[in-house]
VEXNUTOR-402739 format. One record per residue: residue in three letters; x, y, z of N, C-alpha, C, O in turn; residue number from 1. Coordinates in steps of 0.1 Angstrom, whole numbers, padded with zeros to 4 digits. Example, Ala and Ser with C-alpha at 12.3 -4.5 7.8 and 13.67 -1.06 7.14 Angstrom:
residuo;nxx;nyy;nzz;caxx;cayy;cazz;cxx;cyy;czz;oxx;oyy;ozz;num
ALA;0132;-0057;0078;0123;-0045;0078;0132;-0033;0078;0142;-0033;0085;1 $
SER;0128;-0022;0071;0137;-0011;0071;0129;0000;0079;0134;0011;0080;2 $
***
This chain:
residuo;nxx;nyy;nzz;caxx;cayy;cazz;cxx;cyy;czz;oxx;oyy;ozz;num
UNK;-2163;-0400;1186;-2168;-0403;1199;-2171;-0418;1200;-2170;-0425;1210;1 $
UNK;-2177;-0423;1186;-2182;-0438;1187;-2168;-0442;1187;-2168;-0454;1185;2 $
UNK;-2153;-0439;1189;-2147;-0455;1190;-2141;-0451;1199;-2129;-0452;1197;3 $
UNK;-2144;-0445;1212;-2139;-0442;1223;-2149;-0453;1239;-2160;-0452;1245;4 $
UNK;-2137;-0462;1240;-2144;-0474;1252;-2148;-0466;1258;-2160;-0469;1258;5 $
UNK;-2148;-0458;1262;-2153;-0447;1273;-2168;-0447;1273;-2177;-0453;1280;6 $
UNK;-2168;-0438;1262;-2185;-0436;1256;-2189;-0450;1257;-2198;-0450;1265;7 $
UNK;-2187;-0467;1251;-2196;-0472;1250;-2197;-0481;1263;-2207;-0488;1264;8 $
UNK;-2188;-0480;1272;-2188;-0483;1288;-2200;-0476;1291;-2209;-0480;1299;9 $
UNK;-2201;-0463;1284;-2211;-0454;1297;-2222;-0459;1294;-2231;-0461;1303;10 $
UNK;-2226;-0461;1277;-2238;-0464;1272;-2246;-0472;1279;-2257;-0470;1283;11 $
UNK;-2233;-0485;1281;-2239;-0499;1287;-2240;-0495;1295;-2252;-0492;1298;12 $
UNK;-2231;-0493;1306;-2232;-0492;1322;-2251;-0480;1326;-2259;-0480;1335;13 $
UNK;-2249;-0476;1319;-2260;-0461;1321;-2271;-0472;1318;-2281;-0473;1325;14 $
UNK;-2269;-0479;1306;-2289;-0483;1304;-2294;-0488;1311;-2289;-0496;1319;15 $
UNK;-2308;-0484;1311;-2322;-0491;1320;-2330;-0486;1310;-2331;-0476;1304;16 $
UNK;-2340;-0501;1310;-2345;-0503;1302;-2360;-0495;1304;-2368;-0493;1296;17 $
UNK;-2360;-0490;1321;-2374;-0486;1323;-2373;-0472;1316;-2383;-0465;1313;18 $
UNK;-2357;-0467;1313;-2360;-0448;1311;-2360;-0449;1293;-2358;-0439;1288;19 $
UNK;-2363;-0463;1284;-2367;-0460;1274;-2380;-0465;1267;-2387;-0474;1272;20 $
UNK;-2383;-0460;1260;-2397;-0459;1254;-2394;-0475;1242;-2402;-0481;1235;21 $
UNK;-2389;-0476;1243;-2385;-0493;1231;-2370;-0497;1238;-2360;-0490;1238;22 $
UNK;-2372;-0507;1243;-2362;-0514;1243;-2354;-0521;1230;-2342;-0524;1229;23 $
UNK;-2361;-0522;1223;-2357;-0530;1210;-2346;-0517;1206;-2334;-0517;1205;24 $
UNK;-2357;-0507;1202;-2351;-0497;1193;-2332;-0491;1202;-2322;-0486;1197;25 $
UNK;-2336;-0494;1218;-2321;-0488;1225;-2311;-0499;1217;-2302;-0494;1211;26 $
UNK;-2312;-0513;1217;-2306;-0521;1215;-2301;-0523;1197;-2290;-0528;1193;27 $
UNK;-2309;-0519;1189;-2307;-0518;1177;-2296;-0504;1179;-2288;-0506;1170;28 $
UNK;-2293;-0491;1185;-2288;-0481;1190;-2273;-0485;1191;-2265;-0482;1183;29 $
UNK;-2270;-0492;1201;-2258;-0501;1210;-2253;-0508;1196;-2241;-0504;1193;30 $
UNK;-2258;-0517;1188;-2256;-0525;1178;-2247;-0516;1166;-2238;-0520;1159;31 $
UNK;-2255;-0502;1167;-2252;-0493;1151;-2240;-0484;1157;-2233;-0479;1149;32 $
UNK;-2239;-0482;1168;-2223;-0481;1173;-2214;-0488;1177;-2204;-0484;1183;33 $
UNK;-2217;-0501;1175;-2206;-0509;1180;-2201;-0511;1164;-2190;-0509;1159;34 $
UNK;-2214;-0515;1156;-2206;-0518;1144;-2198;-0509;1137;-2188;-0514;1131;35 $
UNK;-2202;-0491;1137;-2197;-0482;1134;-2179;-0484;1138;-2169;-0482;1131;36 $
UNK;-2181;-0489;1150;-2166;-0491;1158;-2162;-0500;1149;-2153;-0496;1141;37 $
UNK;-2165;-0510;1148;-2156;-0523;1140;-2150;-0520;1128;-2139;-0523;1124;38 $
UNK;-2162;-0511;1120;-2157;-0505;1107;-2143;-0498;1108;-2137;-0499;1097;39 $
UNK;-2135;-0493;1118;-2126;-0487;1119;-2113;-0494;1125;-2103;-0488;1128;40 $
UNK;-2114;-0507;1127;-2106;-0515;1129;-2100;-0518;1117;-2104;-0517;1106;41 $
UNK;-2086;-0524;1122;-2076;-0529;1111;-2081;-0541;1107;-2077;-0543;1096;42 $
UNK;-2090;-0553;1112;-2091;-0563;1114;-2101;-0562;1101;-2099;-0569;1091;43 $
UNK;-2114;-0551;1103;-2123;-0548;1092;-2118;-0542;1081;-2124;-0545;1071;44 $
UNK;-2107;-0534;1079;-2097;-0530;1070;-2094;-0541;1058;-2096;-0542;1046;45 $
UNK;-2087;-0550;1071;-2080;-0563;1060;-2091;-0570;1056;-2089;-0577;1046;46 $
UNK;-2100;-0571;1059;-2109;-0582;1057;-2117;-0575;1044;-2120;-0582;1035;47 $
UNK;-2119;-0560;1045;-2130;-0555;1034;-2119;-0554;1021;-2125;-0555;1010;48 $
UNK;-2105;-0553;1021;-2095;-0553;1014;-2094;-0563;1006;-2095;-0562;0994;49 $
UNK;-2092;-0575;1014;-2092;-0590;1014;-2106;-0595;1002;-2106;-0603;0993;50 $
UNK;-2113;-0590;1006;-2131;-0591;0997;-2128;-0582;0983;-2128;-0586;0971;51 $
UNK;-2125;-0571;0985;-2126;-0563;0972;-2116;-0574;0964;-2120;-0578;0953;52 $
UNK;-2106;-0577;0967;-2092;-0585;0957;-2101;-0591;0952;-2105;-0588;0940;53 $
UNK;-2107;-0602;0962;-2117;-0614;0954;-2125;-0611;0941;-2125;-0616;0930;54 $
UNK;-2133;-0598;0948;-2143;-0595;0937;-2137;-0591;0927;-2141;-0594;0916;55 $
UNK;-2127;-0582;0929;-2118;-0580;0917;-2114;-0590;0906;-2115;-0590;0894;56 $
UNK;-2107;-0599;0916;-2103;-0611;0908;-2113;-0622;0898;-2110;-0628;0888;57 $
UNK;-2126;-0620;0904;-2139;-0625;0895;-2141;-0617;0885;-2140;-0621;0873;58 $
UNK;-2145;-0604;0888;-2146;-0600;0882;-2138;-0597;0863;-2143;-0592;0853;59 $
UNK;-2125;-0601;0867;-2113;-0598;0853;-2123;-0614;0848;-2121;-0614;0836;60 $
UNK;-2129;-0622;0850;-2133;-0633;0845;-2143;-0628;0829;-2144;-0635;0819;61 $
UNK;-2148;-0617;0832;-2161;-0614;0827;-2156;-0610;0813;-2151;-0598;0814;62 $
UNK;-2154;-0615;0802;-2150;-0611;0790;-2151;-0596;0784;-2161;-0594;0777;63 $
UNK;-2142;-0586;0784;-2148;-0570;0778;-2150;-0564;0791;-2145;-0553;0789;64 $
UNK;-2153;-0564;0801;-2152;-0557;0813;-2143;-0544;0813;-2144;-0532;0813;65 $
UNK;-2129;-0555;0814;-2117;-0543;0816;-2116;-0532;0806;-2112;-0521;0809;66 $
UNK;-2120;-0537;0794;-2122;-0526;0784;-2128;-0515;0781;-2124;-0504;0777;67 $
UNK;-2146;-0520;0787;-2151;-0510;0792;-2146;-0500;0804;-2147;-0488;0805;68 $
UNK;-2141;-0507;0812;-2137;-0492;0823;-2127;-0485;0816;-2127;-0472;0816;69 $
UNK;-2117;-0493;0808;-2105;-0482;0806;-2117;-0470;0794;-2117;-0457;0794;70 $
UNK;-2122;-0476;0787;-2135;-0467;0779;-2135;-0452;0786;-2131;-0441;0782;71 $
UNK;-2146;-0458;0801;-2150;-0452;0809;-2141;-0443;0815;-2143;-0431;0815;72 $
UNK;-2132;-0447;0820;-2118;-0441;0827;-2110;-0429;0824;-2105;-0419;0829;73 $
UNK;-2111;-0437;0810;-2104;-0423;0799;-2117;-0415;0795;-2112;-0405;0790;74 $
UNK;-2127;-0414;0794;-2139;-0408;0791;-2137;-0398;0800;-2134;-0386;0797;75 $
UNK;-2138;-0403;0816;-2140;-0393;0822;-2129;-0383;0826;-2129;-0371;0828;76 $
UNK;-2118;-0395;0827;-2104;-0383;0827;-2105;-0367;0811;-2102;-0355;0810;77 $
UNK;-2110;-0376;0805;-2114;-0364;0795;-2119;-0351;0799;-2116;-0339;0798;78 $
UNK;-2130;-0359;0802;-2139;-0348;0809;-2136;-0340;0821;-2139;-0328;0823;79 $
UNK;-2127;-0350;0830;-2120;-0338;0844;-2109;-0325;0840;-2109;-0313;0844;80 $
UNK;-2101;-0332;0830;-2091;-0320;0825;-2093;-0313;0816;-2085;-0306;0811;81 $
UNK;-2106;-0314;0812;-2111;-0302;0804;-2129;-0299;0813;-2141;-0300;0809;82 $
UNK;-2126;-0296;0822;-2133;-0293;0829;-2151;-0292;0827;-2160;-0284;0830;83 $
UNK;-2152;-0303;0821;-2167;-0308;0817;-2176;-0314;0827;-2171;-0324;0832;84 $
UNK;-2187;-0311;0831;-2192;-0320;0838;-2196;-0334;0835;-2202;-0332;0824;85 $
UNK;-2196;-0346;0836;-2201;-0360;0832;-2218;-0355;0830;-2223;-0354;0819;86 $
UNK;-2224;-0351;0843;-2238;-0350;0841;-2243;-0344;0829;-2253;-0348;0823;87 $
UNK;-2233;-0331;0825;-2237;-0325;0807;-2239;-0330;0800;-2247;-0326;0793;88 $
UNK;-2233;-0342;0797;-2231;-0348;0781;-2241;-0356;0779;-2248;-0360;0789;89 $
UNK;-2243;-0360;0766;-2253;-0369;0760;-2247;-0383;0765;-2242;-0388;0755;90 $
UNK;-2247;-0389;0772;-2249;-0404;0774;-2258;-0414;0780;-2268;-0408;0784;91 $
UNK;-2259;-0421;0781;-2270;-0431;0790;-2269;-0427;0800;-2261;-0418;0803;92 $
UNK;-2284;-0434;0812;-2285;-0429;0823;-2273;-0440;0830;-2267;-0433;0838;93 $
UNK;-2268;-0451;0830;-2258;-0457;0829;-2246;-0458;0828;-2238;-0465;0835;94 $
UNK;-2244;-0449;0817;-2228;-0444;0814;-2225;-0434;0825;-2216;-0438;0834;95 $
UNK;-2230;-0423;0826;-2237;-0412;0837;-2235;-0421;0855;-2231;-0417;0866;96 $
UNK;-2238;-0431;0851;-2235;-0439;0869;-2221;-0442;0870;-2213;-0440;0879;97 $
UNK;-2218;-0449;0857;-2203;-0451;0859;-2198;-0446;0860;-2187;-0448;0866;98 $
UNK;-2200;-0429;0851;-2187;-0421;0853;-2191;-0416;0866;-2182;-0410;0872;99 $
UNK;-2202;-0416;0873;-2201;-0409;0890;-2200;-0417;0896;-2202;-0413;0907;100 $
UNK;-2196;-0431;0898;-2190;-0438;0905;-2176;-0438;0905;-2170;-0439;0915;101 $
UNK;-2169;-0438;0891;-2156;-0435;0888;-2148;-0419;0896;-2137;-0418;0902;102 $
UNK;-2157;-0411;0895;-2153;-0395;0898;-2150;-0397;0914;-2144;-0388;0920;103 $
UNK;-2155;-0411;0921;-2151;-0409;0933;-2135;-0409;0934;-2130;-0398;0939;104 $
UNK;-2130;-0415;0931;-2114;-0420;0929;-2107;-0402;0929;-2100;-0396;0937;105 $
UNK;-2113;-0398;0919;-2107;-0386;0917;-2112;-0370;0927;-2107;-0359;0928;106 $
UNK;-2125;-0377;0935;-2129;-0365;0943;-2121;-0366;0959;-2121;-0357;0967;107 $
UNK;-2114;-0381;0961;-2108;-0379;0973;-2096;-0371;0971;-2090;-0367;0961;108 $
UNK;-2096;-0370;0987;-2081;-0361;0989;-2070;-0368;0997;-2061;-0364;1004;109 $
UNK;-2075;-0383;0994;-2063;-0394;1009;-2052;-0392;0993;-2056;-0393;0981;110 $
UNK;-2041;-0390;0997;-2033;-0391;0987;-2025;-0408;0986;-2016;-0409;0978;111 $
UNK;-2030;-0420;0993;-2029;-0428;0989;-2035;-0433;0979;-2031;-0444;0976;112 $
UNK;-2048;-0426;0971;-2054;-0432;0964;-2048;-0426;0949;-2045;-0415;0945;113 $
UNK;-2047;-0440;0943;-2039;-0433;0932;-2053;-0429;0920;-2064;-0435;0918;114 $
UNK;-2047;-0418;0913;-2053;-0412;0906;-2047;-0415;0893;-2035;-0413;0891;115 $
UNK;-2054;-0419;0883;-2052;-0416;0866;-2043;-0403;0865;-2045;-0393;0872;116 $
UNK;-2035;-0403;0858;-2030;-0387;0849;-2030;-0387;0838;-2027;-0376;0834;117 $
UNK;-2034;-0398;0827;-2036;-0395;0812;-2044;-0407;0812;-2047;-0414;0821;118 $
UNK;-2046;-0406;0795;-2053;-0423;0787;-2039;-0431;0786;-2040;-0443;0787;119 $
UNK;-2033;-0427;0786;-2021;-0437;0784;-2019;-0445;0794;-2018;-0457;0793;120 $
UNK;-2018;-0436;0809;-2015;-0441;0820;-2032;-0458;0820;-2030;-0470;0819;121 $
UNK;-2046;-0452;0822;-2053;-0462;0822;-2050;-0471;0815;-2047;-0482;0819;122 $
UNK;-2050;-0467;0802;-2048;-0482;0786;-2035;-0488;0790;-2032;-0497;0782;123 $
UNK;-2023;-0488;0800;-2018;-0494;0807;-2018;-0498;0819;-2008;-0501;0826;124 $
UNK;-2027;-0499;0820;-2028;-0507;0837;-2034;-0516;0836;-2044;-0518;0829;125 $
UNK;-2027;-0525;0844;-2029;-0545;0845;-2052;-0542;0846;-2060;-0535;0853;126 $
UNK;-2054;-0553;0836;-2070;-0549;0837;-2072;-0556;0851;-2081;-0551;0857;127 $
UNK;-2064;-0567;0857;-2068;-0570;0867;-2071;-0559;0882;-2079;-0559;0891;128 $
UNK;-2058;-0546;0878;-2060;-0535;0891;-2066;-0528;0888;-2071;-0521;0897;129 $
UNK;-2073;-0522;0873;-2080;-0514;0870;-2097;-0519;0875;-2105;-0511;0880;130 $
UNK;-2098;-0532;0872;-2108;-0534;0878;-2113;-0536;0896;-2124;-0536;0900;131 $
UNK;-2095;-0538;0906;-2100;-0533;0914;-2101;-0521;0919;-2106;-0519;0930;132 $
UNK;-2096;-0512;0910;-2099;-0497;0912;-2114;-0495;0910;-2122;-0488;0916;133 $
UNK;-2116;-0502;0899;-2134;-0499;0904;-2140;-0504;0910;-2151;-0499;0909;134 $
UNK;-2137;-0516;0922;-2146;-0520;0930;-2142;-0517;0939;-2147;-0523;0949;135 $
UNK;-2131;-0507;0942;-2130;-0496;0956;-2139;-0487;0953;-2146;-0482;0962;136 $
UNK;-2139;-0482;0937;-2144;-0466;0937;-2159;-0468;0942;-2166;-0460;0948;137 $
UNK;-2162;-0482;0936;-2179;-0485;0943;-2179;-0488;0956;-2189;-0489;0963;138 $
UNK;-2168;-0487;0959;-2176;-0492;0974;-2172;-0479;0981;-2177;-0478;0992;139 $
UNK;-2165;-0469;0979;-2167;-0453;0981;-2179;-0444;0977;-2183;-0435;0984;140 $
UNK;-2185;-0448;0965;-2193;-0441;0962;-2208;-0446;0968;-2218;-0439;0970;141 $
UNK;-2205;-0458;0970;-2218;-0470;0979;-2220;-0461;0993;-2231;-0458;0999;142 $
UNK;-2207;-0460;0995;-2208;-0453;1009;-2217;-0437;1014;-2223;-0433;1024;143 $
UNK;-2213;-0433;1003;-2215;-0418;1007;-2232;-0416;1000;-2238;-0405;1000;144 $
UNK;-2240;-0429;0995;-2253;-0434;0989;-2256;-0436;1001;-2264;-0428;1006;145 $
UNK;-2250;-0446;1009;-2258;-0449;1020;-2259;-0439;1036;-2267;-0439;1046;146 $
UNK;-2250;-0432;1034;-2249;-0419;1042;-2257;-0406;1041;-2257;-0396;1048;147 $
UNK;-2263;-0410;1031;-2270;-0396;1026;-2282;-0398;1033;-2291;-0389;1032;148 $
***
């Protein structure tokens, strides 16, 4: 409904500030649906796209990084095809974030997102895309944190 001009014509056109109890609060309201709208543009697409590369790209800087995810990657792929929970096992409360940050990748159903199918497939992938695979999977898993 939020990315329908319709609805936010009416919003505007309809307000008076006398039939609300805070004006501030209507206007912070107007604000958290327009932005909602933007999020769904192509314009916000390329641009959040365009940011993850970056971060990506810094991030391959960080010496041992890429190593660790593929670590992690194949850990958890372990754990999905033998049907283990991550939360079960003995590891850090840390290890435990990454692999539920990681599990996002694998709990979508967009089939554009590509999914792992072995250790082999991870321990070959360029560390530069593996690591932007994880600064999508964070910023899916960021999402559904901040939605809760």
């Amino acid at each position: 409904m939020i990315l329908l001009d319709e609805f936010n014509k009416f919003v505007l056109n309809n307000f008076n500030s006398k039939n609300v109890k805070s004006e501030e609060k209507m206007y912070e309201e107007i604000m958290f649906l327009q932005q909602n709208k933007f999020k769904e543009t192509q314009m916000y697409k390329a641009q959040k796209f365009e940011d993850n590369q970056t971060i990506g790209y810094v991030l391959t800087l960080i010496n041992g990084l890429a190593e660790l995810l593929k670590e992690k990657y194949c850990l958890f792929l372990y754990l999905w095809k033998n049907n283990i929970f991550y939360g079960d096992i003995q590891a850090s409360k840390e290890d435990k974030e990454l692999l539920d940050i990681i599990s996002y990748r694998f709990r979508q159903t967009n089939p554009l997102i590509y999914k792992f199918d072995s250790e082999d497939d991870v321990n070959s992938t360029n560390n530069q895309q593996l690591i932007r695979f994880f600064v999508e999977d964070i910023d899916a898993w960021s999402k559904e944190i901040t939605d809760r």
